[in-house]
C-alpha positions in Angstrom: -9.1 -12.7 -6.3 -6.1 -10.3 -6.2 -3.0 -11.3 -4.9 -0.6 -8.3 -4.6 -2.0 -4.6 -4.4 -0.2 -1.2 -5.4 0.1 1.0 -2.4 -2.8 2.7 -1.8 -3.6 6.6 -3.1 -4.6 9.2 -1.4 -8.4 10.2 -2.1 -10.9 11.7 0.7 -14.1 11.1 -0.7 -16.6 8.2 -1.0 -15.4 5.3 -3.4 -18.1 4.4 -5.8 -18.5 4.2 -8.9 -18.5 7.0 -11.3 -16.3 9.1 -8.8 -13.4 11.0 -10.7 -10.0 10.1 -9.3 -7.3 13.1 -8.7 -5.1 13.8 -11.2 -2.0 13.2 -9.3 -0.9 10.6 -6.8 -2.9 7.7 -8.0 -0.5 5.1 -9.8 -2.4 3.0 -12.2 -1.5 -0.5 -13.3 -2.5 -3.3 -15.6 -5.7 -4.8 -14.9 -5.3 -8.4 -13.6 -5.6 -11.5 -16.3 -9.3 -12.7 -14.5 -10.4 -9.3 -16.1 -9.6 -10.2 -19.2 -8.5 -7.9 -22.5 -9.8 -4.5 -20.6 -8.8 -0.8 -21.5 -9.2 -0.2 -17.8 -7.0 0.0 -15.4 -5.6 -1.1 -11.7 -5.2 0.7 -8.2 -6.1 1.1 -4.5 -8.5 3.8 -3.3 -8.7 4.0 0.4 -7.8 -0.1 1.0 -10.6 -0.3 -1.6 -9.7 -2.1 -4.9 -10.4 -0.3 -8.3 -11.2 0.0 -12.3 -10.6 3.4 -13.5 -10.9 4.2 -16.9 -7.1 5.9 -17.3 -8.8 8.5 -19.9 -11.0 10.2 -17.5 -10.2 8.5 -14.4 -13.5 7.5 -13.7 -13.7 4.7 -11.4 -15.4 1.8 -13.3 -15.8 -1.0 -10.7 -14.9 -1.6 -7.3 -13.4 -5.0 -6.4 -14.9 -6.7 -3.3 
């Protein structure tokens, strides 16, 4: 479980995953250790927990 959250971006659409975050606004932050060694990274899409791929910014999973 996550502890501590970055604040969240802003982002009007859907979150699932696949979406494409924008290219601005979104702060990105290490993934948290229970992920493991991961090249994905950490933030908050509409309250919603996320993994985005920090290449593409593609979201990889959503944390429930």
């Amino acid at each position: 479980m996550l502890r501590s959250h970055p604040k969240p971006a802003p982002y009007d659409e859907p979150v699932r995953v696949g979406a494409v975050l924008p290219e601005s606004g979104v702060e990105y932050h290490e993934a948290p250790p229970q992920y493991g060694d991961t090249p994905y990274r950490y933030t908050v899409i509409g309250g919603d927990p996320v993994l985005v791929d920090p290449n593409t910014r593609v979201i990889k999973q959503v944390i429930k």
